[in-house]
N, CA, C and O atoms as a DFTB+ gen file, in Angstrom:
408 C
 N C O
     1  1       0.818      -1.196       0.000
     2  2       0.000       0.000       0.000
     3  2       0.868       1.269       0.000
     4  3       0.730       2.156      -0.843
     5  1       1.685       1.300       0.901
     6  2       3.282       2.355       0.994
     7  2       3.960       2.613       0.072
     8  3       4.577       3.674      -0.017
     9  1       3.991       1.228      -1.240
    10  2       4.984       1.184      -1.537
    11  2       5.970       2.325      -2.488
    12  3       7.164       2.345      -2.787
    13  1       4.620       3.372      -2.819
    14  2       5.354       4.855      -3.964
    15  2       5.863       5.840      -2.938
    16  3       6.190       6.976      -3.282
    17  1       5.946       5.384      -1.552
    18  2       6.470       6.247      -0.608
    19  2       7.757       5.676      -0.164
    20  3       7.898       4.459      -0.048
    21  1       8.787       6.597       0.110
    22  2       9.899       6.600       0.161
    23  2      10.483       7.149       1.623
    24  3      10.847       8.306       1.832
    25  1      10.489       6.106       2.543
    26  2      10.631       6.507       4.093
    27  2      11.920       6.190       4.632
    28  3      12.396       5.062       4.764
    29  1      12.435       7.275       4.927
    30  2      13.581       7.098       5.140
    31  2      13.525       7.826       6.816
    32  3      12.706       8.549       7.382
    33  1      14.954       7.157       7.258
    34  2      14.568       6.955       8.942
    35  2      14.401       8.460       8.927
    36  3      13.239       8.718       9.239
    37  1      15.222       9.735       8.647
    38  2      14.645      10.861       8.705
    39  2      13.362      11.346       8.594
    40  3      12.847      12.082       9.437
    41  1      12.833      10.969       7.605
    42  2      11.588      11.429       7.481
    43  2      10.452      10.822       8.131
    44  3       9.428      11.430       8.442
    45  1      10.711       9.401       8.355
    46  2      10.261       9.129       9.972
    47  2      10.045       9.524      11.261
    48  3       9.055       9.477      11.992
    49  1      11.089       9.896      11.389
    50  2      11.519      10.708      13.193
    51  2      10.890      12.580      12.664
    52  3      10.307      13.256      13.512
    53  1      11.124      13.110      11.315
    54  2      10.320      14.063      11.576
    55  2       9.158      13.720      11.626
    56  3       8.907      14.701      12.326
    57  1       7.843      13.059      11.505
    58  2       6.898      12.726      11.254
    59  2       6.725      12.012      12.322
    60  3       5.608      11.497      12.359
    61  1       7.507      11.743      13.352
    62  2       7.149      11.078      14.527
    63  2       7.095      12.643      15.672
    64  3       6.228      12.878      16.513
    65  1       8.063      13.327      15.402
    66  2       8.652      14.378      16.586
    67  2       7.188      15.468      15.792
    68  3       6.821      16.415      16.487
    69  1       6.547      15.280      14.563
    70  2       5.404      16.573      14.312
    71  2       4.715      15.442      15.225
    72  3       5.078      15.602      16.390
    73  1       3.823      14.330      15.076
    74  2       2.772      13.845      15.919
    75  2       3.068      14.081      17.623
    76  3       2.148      14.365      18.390
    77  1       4.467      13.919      18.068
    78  2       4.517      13.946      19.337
    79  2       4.019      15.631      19.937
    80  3       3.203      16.071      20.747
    81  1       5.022      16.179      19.021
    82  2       4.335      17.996      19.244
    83  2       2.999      17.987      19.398
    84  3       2.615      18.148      20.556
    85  1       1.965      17.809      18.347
    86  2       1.137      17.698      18.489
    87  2      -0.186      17.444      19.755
    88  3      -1.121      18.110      20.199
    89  1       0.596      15.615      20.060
    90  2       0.156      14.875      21.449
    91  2       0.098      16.367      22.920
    92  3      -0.701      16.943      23.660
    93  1       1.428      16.333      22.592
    94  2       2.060      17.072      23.654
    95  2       1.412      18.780      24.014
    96  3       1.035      19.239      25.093
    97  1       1.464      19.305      22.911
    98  2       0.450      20.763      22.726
    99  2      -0.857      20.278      23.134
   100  3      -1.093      20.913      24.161
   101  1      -2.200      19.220      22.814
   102  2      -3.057      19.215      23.662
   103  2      -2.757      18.635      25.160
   104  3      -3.394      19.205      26.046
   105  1      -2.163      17.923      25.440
   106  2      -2.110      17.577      26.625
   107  2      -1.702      19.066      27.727
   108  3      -2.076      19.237      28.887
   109  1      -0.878      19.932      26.922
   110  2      -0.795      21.104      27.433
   111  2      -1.867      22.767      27.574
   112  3      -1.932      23.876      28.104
   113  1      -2.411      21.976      26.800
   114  2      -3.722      22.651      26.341
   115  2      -4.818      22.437      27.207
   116  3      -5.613      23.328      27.505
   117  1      -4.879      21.231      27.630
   118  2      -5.722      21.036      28.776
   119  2      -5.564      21.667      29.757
   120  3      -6.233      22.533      30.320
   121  1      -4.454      21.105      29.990
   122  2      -3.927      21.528      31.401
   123  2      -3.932      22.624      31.915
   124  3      -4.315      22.844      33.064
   125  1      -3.222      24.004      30.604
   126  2      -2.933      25.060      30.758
   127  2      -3.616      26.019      29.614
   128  3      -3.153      26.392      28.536
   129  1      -4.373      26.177      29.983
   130  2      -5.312      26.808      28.515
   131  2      -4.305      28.017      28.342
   132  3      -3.646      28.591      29.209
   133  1      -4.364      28.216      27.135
   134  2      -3.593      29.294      26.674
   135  2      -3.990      30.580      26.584
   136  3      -5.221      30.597      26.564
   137  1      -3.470      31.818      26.512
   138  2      -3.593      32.927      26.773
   139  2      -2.655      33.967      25.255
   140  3      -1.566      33.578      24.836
   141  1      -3.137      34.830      24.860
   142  2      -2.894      35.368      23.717
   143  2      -1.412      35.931      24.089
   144  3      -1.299      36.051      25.309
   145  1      -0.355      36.272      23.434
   146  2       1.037      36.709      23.944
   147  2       1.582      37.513      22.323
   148  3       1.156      37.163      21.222
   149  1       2.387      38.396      22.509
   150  2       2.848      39.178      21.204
   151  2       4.599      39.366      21.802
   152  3       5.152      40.102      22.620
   153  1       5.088      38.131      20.772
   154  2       6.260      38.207      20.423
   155  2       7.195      38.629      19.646
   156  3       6.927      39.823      19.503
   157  1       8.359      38.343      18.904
   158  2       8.440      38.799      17.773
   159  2       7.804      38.995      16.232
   160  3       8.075      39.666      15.236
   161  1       6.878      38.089      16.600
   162  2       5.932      38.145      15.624
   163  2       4.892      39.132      15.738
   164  3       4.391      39.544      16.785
   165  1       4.561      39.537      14.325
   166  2       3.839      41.223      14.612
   167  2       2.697      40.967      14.644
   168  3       1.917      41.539      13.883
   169  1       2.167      39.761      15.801
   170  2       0.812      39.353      15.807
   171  2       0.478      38.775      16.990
   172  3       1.204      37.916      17.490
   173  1      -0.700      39.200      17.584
   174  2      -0.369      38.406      19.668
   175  2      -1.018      36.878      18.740
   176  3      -1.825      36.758      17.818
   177  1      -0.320      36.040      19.415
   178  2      -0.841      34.845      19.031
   179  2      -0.355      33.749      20.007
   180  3       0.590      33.942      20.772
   181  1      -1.153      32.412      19.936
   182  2      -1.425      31.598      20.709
   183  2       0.037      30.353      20.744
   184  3       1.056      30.436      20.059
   185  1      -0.245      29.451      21.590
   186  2       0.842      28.201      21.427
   187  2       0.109      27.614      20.413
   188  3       0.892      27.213      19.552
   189  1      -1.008      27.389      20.137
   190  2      -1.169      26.545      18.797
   191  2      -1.034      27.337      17.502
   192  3      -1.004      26.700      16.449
   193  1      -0.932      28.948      17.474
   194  2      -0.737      29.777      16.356
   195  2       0.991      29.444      16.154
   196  3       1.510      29.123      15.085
   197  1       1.554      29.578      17.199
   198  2       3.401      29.427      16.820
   199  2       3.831      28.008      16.578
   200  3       4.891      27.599      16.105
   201  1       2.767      27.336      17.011
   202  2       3.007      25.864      16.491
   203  2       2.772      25.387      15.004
   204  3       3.275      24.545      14.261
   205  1       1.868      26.232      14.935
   206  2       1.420      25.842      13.521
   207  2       2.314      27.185      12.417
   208  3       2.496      26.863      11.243
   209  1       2.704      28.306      12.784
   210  2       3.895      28.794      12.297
   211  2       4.904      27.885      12.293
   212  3       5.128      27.085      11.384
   213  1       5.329      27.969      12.998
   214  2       6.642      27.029      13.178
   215  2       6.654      25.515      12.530
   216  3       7.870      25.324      12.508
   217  1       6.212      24.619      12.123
   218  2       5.666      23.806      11.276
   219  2       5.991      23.766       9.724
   220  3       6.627      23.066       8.936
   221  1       5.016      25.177       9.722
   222  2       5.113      25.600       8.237
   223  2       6.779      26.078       7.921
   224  3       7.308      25.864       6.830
   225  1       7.552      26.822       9.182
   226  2       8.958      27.208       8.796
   227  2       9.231      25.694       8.867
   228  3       9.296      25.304       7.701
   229  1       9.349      25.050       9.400
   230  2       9.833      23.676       9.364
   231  2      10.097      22.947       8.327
   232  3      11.080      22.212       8.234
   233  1       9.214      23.108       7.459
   234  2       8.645      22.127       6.341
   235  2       9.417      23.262       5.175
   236  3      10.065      22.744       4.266
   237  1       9.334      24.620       5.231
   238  2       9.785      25.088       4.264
   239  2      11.767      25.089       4.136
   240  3      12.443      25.185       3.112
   241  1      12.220      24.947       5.543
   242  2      13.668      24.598       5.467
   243  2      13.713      23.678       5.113
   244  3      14.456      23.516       4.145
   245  1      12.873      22.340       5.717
   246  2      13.112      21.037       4.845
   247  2      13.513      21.076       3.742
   248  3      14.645      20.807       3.339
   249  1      12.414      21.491       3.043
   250  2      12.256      21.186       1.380
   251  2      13.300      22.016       0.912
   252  3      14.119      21.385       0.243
   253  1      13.614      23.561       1.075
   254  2      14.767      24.282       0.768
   255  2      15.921      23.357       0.679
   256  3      16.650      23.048      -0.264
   257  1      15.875      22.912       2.231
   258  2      17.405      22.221       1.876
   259  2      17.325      20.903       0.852
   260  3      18.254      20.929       0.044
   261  1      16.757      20.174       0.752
   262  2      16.400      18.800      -0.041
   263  2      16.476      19.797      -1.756
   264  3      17.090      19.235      -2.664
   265  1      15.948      20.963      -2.001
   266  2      15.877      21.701      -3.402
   267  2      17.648      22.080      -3.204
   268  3      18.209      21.667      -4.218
   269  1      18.353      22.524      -2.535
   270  2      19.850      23.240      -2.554
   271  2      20.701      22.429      -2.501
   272  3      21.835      22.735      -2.867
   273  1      20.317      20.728      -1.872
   274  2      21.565      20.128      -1.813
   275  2      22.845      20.208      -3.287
   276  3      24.053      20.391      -3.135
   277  1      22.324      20.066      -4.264
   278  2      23.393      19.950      -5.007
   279  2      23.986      20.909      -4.942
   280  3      25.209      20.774      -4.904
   281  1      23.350      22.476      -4.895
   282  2      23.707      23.890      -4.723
   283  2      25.496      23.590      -3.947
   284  3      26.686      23.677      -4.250
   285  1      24.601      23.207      -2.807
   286  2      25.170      23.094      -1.420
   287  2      26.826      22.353      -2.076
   288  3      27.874      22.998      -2.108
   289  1      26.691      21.012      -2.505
   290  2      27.817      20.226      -3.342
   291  2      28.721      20.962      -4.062
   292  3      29.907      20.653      -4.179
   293  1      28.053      22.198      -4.686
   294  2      28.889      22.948      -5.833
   295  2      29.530      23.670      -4.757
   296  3      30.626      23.367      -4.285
   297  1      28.706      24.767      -4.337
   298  2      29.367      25.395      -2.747
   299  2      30.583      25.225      -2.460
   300  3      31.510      25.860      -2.962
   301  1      30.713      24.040      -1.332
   302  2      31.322      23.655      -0.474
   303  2      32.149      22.847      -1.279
   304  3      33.134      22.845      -0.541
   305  1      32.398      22.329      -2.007
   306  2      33.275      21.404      -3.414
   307  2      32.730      19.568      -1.765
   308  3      33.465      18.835      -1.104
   309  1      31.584      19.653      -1.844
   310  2      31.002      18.302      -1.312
   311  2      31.773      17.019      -2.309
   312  3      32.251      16.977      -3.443
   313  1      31.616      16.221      -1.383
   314  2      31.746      14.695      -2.600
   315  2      29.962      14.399      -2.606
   316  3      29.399      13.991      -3.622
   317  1      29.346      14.633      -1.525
   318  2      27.712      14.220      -1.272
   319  2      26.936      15.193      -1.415
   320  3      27.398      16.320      -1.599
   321  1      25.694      14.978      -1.363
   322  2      24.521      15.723      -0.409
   323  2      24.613      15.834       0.769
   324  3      24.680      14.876       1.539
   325  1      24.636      17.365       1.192
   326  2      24.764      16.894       3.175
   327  2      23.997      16.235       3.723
   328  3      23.275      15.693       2.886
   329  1      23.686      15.911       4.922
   330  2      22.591      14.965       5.187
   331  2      21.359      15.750       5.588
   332  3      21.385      16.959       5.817
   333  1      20.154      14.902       5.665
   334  2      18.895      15.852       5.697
   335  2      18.964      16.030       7.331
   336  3      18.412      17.011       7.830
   337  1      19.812      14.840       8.362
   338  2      19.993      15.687       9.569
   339  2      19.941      17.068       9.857
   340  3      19.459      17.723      10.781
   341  1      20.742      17.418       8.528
   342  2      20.999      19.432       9.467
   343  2      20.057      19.144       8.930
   344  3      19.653      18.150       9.534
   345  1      18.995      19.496       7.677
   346  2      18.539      20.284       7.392
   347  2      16.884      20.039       9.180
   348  3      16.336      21.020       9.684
   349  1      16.637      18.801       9.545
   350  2      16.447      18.393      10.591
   351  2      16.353      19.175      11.754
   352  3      15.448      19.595      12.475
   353  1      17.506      19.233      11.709
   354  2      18.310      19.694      13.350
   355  2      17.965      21.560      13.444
   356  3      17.627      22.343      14.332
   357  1      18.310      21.650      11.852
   358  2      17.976      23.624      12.020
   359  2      16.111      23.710      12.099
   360  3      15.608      24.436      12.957
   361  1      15.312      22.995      11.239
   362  2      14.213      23.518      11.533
   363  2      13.150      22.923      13.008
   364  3      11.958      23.081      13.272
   365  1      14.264      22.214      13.704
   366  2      13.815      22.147      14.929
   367  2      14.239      22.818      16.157
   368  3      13.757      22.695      17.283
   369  1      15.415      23.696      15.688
   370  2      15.629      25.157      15.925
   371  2      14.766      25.872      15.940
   372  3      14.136      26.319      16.898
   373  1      14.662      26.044      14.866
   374  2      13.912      27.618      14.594
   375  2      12.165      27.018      14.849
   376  3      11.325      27.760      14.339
   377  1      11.738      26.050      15.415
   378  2      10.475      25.756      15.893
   379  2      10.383      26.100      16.865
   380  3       9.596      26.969      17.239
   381  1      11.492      25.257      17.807
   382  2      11.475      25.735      19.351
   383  2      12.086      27.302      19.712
   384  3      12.045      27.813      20.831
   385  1      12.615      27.877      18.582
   386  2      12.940      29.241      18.545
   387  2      11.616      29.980      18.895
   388  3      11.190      30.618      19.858
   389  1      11.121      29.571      17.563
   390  2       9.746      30.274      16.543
   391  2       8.435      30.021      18.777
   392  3       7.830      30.771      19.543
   393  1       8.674      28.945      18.711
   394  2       7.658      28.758      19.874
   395  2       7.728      29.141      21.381
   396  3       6.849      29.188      22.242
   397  1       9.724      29.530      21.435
   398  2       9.741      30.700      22.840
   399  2       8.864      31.912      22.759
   400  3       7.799      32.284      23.251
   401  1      10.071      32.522      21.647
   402  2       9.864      33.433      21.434
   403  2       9.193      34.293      20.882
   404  3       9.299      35.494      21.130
   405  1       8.123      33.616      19.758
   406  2       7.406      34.127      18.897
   407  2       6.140      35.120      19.614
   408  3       5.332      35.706      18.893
């Protein structure tokens, strides 16, 4: 049924760490109902508004980096593609960035 999908342990563990966010934001949601806040963002908005920002930055570094790798190869005189780790590791940065501070 899977089989035109192409799962690789990365894209696994992101797709595991978006559902856990998820879990985790209502369970916090219960608990702690949320309250409107204005961060750097030029908009007061909620933990499920910076979550769901942050997401969307998520997904758009992804794909950036997965579109630049070869970029990236010419760049840096690579023998590879870097690995989709960074590209990983930065937009779970700038989530938990995007979700202090936002």
């Amino acid at each position: 049924m899977f089989d035109w999908m192409v799962w690789t342990t990365p894209t696994a563990v992101f797709f595991v760490c978006i559902a856990l966010m998820l879990i985790g934001m209502t369970v916090w949601e219960i608990r702690s109902p949320t309250v409107l806040r204005k961060g750097f963002l030029h908009m007061a908005t909620t933990r499920g508004d910076r979550l769901f920002i942050g997401l969307l930055v998520a997904a758009y570094i992804n794909l950036a980096f997965l579109g630049l790798g070869e970029t990236f190869m010419d760049w840096f005189s690579l023998d590879e593609e870097p690995s989709v780790w960074i590209s990983f590791v930065l937009s779970m940065l700038t989530l938990t960035w995007i979700m202090r501070k936002g």
